[in-house]
N, C-alpha and C positions, 0 to 999 in steps of 0.2 A: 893706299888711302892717305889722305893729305894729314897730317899732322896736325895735333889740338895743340892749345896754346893754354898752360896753366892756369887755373880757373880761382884766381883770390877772392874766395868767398869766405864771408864768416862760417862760422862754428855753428851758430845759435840760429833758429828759426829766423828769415827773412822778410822783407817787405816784399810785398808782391813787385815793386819795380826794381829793387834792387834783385831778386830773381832772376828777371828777365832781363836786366842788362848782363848777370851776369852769365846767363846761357850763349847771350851772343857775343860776350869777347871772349865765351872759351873754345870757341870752335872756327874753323874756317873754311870758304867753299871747298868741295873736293876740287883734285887739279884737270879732271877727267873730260874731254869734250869729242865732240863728234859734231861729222855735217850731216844735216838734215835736210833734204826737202823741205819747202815752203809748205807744201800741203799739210807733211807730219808734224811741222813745228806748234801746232797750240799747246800752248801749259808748258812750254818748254822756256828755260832759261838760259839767254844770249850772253855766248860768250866774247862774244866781239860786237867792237859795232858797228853797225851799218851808215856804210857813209855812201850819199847818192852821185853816181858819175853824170847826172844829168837835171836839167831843170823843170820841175815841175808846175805850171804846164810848160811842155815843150814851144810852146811857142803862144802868141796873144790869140785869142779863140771869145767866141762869142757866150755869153752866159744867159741868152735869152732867143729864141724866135725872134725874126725881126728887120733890119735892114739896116748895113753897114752902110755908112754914110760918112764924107768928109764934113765935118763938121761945118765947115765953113760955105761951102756950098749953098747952104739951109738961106743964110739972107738974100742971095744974089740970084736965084730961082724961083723962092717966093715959099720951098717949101714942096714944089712939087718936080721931083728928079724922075728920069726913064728909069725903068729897072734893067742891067745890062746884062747881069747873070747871073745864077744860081748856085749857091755851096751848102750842100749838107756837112754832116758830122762824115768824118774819112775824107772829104775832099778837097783839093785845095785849086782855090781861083785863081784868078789872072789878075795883074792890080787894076784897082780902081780906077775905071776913067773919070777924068777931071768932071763935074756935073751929074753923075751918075749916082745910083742906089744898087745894092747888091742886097736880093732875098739870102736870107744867110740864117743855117739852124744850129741849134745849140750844141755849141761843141765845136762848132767848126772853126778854120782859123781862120783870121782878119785878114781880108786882101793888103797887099799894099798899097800904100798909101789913105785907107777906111781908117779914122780916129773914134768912131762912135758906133754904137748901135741901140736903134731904135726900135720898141718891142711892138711888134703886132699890133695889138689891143689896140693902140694909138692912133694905127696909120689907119691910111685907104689907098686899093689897089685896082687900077682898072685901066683897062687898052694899057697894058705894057708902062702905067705912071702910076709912082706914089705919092700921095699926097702927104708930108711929114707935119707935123705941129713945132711952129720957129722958136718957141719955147725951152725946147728938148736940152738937156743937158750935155755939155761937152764931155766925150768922154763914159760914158754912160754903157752900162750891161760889158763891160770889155774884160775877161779875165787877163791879167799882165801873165807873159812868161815869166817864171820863175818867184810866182808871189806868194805859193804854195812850199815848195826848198827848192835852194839854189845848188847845182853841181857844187861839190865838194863839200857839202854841211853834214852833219851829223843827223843823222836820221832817227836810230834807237842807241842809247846807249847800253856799254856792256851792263849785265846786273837785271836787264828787265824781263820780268816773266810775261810771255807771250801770247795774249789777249785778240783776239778776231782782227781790230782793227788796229793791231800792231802789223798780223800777216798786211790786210789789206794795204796799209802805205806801205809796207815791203815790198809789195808787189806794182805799187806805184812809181816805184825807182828800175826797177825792172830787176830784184834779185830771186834766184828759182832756188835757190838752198840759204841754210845760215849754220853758223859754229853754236853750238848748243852746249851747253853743261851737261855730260849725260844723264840718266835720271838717278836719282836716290835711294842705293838700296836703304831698307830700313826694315830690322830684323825686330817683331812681333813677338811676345808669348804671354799667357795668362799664366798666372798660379794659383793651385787651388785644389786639395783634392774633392771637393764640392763638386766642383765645375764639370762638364760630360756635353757632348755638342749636339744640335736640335738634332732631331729623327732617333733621337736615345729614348728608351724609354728609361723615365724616371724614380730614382731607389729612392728613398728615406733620405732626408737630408743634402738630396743633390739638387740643380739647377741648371740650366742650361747658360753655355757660355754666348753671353748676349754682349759681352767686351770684342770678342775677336771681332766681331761683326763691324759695332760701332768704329773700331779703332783700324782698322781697316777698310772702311771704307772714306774716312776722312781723310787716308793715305794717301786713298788714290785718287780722291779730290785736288788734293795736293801737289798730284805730279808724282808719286814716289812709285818706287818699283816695290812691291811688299814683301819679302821673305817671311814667311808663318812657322815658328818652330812647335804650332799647339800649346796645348796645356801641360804645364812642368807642378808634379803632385808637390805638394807644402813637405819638402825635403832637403837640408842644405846641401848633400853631395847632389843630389839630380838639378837642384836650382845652378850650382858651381859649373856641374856640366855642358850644359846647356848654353849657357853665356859664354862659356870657353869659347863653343864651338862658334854662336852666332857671336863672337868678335870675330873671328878670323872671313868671318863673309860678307858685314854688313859696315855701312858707311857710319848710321845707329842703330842703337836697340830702344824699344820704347816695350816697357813690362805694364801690365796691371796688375794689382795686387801683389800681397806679400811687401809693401814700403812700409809698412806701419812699425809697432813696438809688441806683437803679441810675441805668443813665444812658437806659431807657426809661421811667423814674418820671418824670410830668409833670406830677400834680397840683400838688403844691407849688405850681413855677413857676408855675403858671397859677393858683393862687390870688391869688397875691402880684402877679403884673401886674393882676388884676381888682382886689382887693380886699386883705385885710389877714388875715394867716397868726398866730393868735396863739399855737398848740404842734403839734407833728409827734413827739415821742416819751411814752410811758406807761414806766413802768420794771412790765413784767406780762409773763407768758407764756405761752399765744401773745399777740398781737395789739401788740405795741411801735411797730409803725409805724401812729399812729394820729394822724388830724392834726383839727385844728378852727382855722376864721376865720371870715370872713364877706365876702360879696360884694355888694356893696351893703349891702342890709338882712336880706339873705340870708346865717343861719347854714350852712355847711358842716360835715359832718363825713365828712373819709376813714380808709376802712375800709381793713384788708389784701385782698388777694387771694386768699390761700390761706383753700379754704372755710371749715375750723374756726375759722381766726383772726377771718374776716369772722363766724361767728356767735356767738363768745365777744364779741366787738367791739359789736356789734351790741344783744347780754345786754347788755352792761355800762355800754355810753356812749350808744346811742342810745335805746336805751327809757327814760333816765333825762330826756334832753334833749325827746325826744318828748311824755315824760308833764308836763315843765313847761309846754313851747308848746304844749300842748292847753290850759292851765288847772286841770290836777290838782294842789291843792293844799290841805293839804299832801302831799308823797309820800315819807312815810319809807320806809326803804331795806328790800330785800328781807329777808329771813329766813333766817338763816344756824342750821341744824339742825349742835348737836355731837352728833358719832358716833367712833367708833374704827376706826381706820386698819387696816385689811385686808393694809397693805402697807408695805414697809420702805423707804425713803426715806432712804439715807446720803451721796449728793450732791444737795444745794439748789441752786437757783439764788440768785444775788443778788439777782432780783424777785422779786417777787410768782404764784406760780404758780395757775393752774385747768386742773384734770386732769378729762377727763372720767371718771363717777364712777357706778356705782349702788351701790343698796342691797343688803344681807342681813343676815339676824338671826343671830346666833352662839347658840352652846348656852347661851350664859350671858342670852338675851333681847335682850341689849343691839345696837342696830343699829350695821352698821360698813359702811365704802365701800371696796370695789374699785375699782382705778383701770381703765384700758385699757392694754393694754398697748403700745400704741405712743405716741409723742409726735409724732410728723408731724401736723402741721396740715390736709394732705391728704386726710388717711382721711375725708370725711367719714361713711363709715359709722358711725365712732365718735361722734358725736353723735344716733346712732339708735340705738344700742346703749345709751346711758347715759343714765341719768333726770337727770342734772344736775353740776353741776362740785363739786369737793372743792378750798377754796382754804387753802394750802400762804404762808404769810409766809416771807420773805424769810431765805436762811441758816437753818431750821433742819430739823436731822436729827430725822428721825422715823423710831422703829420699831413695828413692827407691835401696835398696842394702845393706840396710843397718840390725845388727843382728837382731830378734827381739823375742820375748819368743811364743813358739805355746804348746796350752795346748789340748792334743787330748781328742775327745769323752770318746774314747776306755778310756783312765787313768781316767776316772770318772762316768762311768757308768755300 
């Protein structure tokens, strides 16, 4: 596993951006790559890049139905050329005789010496002559070779994660494999002697773990490969344990629960006897107890416990830290949509707030975000309810109409 890079972070509760820049200058991709097939490569991240041996299109080709024609021809005929031969898509003509039209279909390549083509819709064809309109534009419906990339340009750079119509120009240059970053283990565990997994039936004071679920399946949204060490009981030798084992397996570890200050929070401790605890507070709301070190070469990061906090947590600091240790780079930051506040907002916290939030379009067009109306980090029904968070800076009063930042699912998931 690739070696982290010492993480200089304060002591004392963080800004939520100085968090986050400092998650990504304390880790770096792994060194790990493998070939892939074309097929298997989506959601994978390019480790080299693709550079095209040839020009796309291969050659000048028609971008309409129609009739290639020497442009010049048009005054000296009057407009009306024989048609001499026929080229669909896959075939290729014979050149252009001097006077002549060639019926010619999309896609297909331009005879030699044809500068133009003329679409359909325009002409008239009858006994073996088209009739063109002398207006027609030089040059016209003609895809140039290589207008799309030219042989030896850079096609993906290294860094990028691999989206449908990244395969498909991949596959435009004609490559059937690519160098991938392998995938991300990333080693899982809840804490809690509460916690017991669905299909349990339910004792007095237990719950079901509704974490491993959420935090593993954003995982594998992500591209990660998930290692699940289960539920570690609120113990510091079994929490010590446990981490021991998933440093020596995993590229990270991402915990829920157990980050806090009670006195059955044991992450911490058990960081700090392993390895080296470099912050434990965010100044954000939910998610404040949020901690990041490393245990051995093994980055950690602990999550809350309470559902919402673990998946605003999870949005905010893991997916940013996860997308460097894959190799994604660069990874500017999500996309913060301004819209108008739905709601009135006359006591602020002094962090940084993210309420969950969906959309509506008011009578005046303009979109605005409703919040939810509860603030318990519990519900998680309210992060099924809302398309994404609305983030609220520090101290200030907002009334209803007013701009305010909406951070969608979609740009983070």
């Amino acid at each position: 596993m690739t070696e982290t890079v010492a993480c200089a972070l304060k002591p004392q509760a963080l800004t939520l951006d100085e968090a986050v820049t400092g998650l990504r200058d304390a880790v770096q991709p792994i060194a790990e790559t493998e070939q892939v097939a074309l097929a298997e490569a989506l959601g994978r991240v390019l480790a080299e890049p693709v550079i095209s041996a040839i020009d796309v299109p291969p050659w000048d080709n028609s971008a309409m139905d129609g009739y290639a024609i020497r442009h010049a021809d048009l005054a000296a005929t009057g407009g009306c050329l024989p048609v001499a031969q026929r080229i669909p898509a896959g075939a290729v003509g014979q050149p252009l005789a001097p006077g002549t039209a060639v019926r010619i279909l999309t896609g297909a390549p331009i005879p030699e010496g044809a500068d133009t083509v003329v679409i359909q819709e325009v002409c008239s064809e009858s006994s073996g002559q088209v009739q063109i309109p002398l207006d027609v534009a030089g040059g016209a419906n003609v895809r140039r070779r290589g207008e799309d990339i030219r042989a030896g340009s850079t096609v993906l750079v290294a860094g990028t994660r691999l989206l449908p119509q990244h395969l498909g120009l991949v596959a435009s240059v004609g490559w059937t494999s690519l160098r991938v970053y392998r995938r991300l283990r990333v080693a899982i565990l809840a804490t809690g002697d509460e916690l017991v997994e669905p299909g349990t039936p339910l004792q007095p004071g237990q719950i079901y773990n509704s974490n491993r679920y959420t935090l593993r399946g954003l995982l594998q949204g992500w591209g990660c490969e998930v290692l699940d060490t289960g539920i570690v009981p609120d113990d510091l030798e079994s929490t010590v344990a446990v981490l021991s084992q998933a440093a020596t397996q995993a590229d990270l570890i991402i915990t829920s629960g157990g980050a806090s200050v009670g006195e059955e929070d044991h992450l911490k401790p058990a960081v700090e006897r392993l390895g080296r605890l470099d912050f434990s507070q965010i100044r954000i709301r939910p998610g404040k107890p949020v901690a990041f070190g490393t245990i051995g070469q093994t980055p950690i990061l602990g999550c809350p416990g309470n559902p919402v906090s673990l998946f605003v947590a999870a949005l905010l600091f893991a997916r940013p830290l996860i997308r460097r240790r894959q190799g994604i780079i660069p990874d500017p930051d999500p996309h913060l949509l301004p819209v108008r506040a739905a709601f009135d907002w006359p006591r602020p916290d002094s962090r940084t707030e993210f309420h969950r939030a969906r959309l509506l379009r008011l009578e005046s067009g303009e979109l605005a975000a409703e919040i939810y109306p509860s603030r318990s980090s519990a519900v998680l029904s309210s992060v099924v309810w809302a398309e994404g968070l609305v983030r609220l800076e520090p101290s200030r009063v907002l009334r209803r109409g007013d701009w305010v930042e909406f951070l969608p699912f979609t740009e983070l998931m």
